[in-house]
N, C-alpha and C positions, 0 to 999 in steps of 0.2 A: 114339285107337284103342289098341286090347292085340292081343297077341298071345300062343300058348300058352306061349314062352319067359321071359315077361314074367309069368306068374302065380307067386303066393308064397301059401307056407302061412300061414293066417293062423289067430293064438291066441283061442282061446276067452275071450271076455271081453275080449279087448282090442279097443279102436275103430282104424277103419282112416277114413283119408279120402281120396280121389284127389289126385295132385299129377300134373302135365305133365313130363316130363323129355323129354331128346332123346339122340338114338343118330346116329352116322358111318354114312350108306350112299354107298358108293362102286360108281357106274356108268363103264365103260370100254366106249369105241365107237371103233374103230380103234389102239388099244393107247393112247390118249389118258384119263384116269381123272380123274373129277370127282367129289369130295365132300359132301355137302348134310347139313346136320341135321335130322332128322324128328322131330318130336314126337310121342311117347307116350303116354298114360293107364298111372300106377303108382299103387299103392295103399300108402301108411305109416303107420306105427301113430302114433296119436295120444297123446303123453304124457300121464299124469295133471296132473290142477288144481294147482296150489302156492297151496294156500291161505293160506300161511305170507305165503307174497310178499304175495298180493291184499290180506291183514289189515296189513300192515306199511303197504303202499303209501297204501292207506285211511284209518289212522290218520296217515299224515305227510299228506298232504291236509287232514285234517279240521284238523290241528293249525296248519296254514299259512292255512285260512279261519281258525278261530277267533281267530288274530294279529292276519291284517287286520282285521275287526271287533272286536280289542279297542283295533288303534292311532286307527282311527276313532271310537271311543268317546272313548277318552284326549283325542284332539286336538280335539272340540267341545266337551270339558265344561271340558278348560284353555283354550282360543281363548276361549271366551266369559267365562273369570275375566280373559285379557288383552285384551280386548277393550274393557273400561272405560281404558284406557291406552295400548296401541298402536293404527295400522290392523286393522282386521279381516282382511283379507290376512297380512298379519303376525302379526298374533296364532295364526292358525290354523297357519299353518306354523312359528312357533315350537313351538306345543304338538306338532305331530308329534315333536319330541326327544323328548319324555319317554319315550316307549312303544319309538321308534326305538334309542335308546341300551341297550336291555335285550337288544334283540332282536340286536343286533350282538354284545352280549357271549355271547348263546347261540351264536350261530355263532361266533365262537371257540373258545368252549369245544367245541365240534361238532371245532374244528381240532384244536387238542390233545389231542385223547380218547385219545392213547395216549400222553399225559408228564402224567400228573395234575396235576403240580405245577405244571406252567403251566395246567392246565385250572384248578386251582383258583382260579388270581386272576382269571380270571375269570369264572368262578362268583360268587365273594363281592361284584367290582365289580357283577354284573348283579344280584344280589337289591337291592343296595343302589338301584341306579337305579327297579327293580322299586317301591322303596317310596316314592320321592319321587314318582315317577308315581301311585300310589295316594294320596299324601296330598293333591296336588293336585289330584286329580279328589274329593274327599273333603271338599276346603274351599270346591269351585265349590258342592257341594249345599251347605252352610254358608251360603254365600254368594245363593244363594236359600232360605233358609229352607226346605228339602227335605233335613235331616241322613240321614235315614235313606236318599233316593234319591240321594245322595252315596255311601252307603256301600260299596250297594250295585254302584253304576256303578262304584265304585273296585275291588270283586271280580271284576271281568271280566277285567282285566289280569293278575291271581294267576290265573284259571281259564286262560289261555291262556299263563301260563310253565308252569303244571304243565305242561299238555299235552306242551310244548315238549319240556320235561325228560324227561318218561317215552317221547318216542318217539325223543329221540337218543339215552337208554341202550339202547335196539335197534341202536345202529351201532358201540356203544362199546365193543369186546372186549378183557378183560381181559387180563394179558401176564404172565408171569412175568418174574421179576426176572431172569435169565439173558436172555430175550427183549430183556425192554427195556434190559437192558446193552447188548448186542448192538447194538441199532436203533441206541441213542443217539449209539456209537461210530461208526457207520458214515454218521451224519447230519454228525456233526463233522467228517470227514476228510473229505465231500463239501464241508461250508459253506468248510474252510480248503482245501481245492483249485480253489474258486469264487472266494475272497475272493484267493488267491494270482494267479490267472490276471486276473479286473481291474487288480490295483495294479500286475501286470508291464505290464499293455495301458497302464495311465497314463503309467507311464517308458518306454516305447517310444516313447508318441508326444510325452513331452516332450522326449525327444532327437532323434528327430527330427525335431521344430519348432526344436529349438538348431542342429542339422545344417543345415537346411535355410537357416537366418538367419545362420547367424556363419560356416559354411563347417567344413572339416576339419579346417584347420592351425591355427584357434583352438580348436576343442575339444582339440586334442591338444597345443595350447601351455597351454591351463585343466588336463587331466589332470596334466600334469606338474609343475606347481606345487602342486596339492593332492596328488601325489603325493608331490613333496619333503618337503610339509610334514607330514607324517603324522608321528607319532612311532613308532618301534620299536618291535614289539613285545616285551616280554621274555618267554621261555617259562621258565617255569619248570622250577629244577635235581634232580637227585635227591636226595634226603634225604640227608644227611649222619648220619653214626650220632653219636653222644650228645649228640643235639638231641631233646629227650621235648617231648613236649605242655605246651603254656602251661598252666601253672596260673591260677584267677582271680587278676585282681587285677596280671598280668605284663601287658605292650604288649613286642608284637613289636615288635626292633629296625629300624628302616630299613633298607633294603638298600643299600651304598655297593656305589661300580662297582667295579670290578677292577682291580686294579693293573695298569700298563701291563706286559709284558711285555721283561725286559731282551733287550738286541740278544745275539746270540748269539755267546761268545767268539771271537776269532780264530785259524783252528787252528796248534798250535804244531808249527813245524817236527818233525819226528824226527829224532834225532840219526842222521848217516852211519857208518857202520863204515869204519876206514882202509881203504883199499885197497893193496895188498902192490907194492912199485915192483918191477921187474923187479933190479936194483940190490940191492934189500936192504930198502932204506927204504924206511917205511909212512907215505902222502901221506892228510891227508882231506881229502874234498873236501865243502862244505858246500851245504846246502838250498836253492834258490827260497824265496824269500818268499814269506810268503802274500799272496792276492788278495785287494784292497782291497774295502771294502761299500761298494755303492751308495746312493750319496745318494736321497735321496726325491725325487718326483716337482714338478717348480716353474714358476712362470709364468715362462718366459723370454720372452712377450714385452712385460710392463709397460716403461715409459718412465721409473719414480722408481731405477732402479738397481737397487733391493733384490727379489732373491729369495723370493717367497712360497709356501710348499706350498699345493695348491689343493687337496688329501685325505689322507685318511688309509690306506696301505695296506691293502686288505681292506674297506674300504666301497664301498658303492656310491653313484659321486658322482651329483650332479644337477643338471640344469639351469641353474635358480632360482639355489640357493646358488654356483655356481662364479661364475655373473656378479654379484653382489651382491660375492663376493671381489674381483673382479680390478677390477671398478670404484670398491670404498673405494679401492683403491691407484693406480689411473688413473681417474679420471673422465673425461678428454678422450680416450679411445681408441677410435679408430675400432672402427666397427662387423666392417669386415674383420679388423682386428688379436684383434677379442675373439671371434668366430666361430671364428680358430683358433686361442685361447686356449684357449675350449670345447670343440671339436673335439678337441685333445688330452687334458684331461679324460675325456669321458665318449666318445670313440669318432666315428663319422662314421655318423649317422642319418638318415631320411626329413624333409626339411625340416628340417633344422638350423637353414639361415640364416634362414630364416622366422621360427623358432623362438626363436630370439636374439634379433632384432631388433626383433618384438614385445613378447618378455620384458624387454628391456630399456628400452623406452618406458613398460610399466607399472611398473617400478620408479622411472624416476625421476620418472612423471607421480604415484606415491604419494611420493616424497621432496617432490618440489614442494610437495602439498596438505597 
């Protein structure tokens, strides 16, 4: 139904058609209000034809039968050349390849229509399939003495790549070179934020398949030793001035370590001024000695006597190597004694004794083998 509110001016020339719409009417009967939707009769203008579309649509249709009728063509006229050879089941579904493989590389190339240069390869791979399929249906007429309806049947498969070809450059809009920088860039930085986010999801979950199997206190006894073992990195120094550029034909010299650093002198007393006696006489009174340097840091608890440093001031010691130290020097030292061997070393950590203990079974179960 219409109402007079519900009429629209309508333009000369343009078609109108009815459509149903619905409107809110709300009825209230004792301050209580219920809502219902009522359908209407409205009248909207009808768009013009896009005949552009219909033509387009049309021709991909037409070009998608003529396919299939040229891959059925291909595949009876090569079935029946493989036909003297294989099953006939077989024969025939092999011959679908030929037409099949062209037709895949068009869709591709359908894919890439905006990176020519991959659309190009394949391009060149499907003409090439294009013509092994035509020579083969080409040698079936041959092959009954029907050259000329060989020929002919081999032209069906060309009349149905054309096709192919002139209705995907209707989808295939060119790009400038600014555009297709553009895309290309933004294609890469999606594929390596794709490719980034898998390989982390793979180490996720192969640590925690290790986590799960070996527990905590072996992974973090495994970190430590490949951490120990790691080599230093050395960052490179500022340039020194009249150091020029290698000329050809020089080899940079190796870089030697640095010289150790001498210990720093002991400081030398200051001479005292007399001090004036009450008397007369002038009494001097001499300096405190200087405070002796501390020895470096040493395993005081090996059992062979001798004092070993277990670092070097200013590294950072580890693990691994302190107990490889203290054990060249003690092999029979309890696991308690070398715990707080370690302990003073490198500090007092989460699981130490674990840590130790473990550590030190893989060292000597590697000495053993």
């Amino acid at each position: 139904m219409t109402t007079p509110d519900d009429r629209q001016r309508r333009i000369p020339g343009v078609k109108y058609r009815p459509v149903t719409r619905y409107r809110p009417e709300t009825t209230t009967i004792n301050g209580v209000p219920e809502t219902e939707q009522v359908p209407y009769t409205a009248w909207e203008p009808v768009p013009p034809r896009d005949w552009d579309a219909l033509i387009l649509r049309g021709a991909t249709v037409t070009a998608i039968g003529v396919s299939l009728l040229a891959v059925t063509s291909t595949a009876a006229s090569i079935g029946g050349l493989l036909h003297k050879l294989i099953p006939g089941a077989i024969a025939y579904g092999v011959a679908c390849i030929f037409s099949v493989a062209w037709l895949v590389c068009q869709a591709l190339e359908y894919l890439a229509r905006l990176e020519p240069e991959r659309a190009t390869k394949a391009r060149r791979v499907g003409w090439l399939f294009l013509l092994v399929s035509m020579g083969s249906v080409a040698a079936f007429g041959v092959d009954k003495g029907q050259a000329v309806a060989g020929a002919v049947g081999a032209l069906v498969d060309l009349i149905a790549k054309g096709l192919c070809v002139l209705v995907l450059e209707q989808y295939a809009v060119p790009l400038s070179r600014g555009v297709a920088y553009w895309l290309r860039r933004r294609k890469e930085k999606l594929t390596a934020d794709a490719a980034a986010t898998a390989h982390r999801g793979r180490l996720d979950r192969v640590e925690a398949y290790n986590r799960a199997v070996y527990g905590d206190a072996e992974l973090a006894a495994t970190q430590a030793i490949t951490t120990a073992a790691e080599p230093p990195v050395l960052q490179p120094g500022p340039a020194v001035s009249g150091q020029g550029t290698l000329l050809p034909g020089q080899v940079e010299p190796a870089p030697t370590a640095p010289a150790p650093a001498a210990p720093p002198p002991a400081p030398v007393a200051a001479p005292t001024p007399p001090v004036a006696d009450t008397s007369g006489q002038s009494v001097t009174v001499s300096a405190p000695p200087p405070a002796p340097v501390p020895p470096p840091v040493t395993d005081t608890t090996s059992t062979g006597g001798a004092a070993k440093p277990l670092h070097v001031a200013g590294e950072q010691p580890g693990i691994a190597p302190t107990i490889r130290d203290v054990l060249a020097d003690t092999p029979d030292i309890s696991d308690a004694d070398l715990v707080a061997a370690v302990q003073k070393v490198v500090g007092d950590r989460l699981n130490l004794a674990d840590t130790v203990v473990r550590t030190r079974r893989r060292i000597e179960k590697k000495k053993a083998s």
